[in-house]
N, C-alpha and C positions, 0 to 999 in steps of 0.2 A: 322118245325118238320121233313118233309121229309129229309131234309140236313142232320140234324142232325141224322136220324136213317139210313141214308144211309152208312154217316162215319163211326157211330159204329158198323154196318153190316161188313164193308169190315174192320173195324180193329180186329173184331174178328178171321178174316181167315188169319189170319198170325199166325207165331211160336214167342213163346220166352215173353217178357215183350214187351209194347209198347217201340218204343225210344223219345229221347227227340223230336224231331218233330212233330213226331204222336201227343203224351204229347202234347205238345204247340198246334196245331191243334183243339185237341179236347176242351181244356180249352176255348177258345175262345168262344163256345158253351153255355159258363155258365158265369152269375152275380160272380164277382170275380174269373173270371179263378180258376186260383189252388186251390184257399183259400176257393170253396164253397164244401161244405160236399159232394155234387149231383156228382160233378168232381169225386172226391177218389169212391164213390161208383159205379159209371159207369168204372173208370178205376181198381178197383178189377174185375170187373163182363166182361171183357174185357180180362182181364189176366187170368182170371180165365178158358176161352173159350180156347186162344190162347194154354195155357199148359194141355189141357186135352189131352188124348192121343184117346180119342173114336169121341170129336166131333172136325167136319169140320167148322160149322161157324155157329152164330146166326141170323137168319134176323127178322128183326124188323120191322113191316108195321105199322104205326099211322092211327090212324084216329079219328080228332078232332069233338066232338061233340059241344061243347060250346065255344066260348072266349067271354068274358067279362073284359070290361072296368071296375075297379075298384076304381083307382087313377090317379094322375097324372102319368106318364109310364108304372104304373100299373093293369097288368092283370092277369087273370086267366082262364084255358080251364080244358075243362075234356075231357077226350079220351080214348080212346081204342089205347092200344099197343099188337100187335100179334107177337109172338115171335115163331119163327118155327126154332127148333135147329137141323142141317142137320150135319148124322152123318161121321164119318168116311170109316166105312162098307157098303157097298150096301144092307147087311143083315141087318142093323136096321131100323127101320122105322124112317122115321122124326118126331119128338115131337112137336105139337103145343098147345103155351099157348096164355090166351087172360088176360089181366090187364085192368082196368079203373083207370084210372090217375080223382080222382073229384075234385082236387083242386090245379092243378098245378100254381104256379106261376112265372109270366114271368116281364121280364124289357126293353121296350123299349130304345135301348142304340141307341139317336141318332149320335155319330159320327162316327158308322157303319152302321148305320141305320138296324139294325136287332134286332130280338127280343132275350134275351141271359134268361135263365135259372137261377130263384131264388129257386127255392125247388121242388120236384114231391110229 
């Protein structure tokens, strides 16, 4: 979780669309790369940062309350996601929001051995 909110942290503080890299990058992060919903929804909200002309970057701090074993490679955590959007200005204050993810589910992918992202 830290990985991944660390990526999408620093791919928010860039200009423009991600590029194919980044793209490929991030995909990695998620149960069927490109093909999962979670992927397109993180890389609007991504694009969406990068092309704002007021804000500077989103950071994103997890913190996992639960993981449970559900299935065979199957889990599920709930957590807190703190989202502090730092803006362009020195004049605007930073915005922080707090999310609870209660039923995220995850995929043990052993031939990376890491856990990859089925839904939030």
């Amino acid at each position: 979780m830290n990985n991944f909110y660390s990526d999408v942290t620093s791919y928010t503080s860039g200009s423009g669309n991600l590029d194919l890299s980044q793209s490929s990058s991030l995909a990695e992060f998620f149960a069927n790369g490109e093909d999962n919903a979670e992927f397109h929804d993180f890389t609007k909200f991504i694009n969406g940062v990068r092309s704002s002309k007021e804000k500077s970057r989103v950071v994103g701090t997890p913190e996992v309350e639960s993981f449970t074993m559900t299935g065979k490679d199957t889990y599920e955590a709930q957590y807190l996601i703190e989202y502090r959007t730092v803006y362009q200005s020195y004049k605007m204050d930073d915005i922080v929001q707090v999310f609870r993810y209660k039923k995220a589910t995850f995929r043990f992918d052993e031939e990376s051995e890491t856990f990859k992202i089925v839904s939030l």
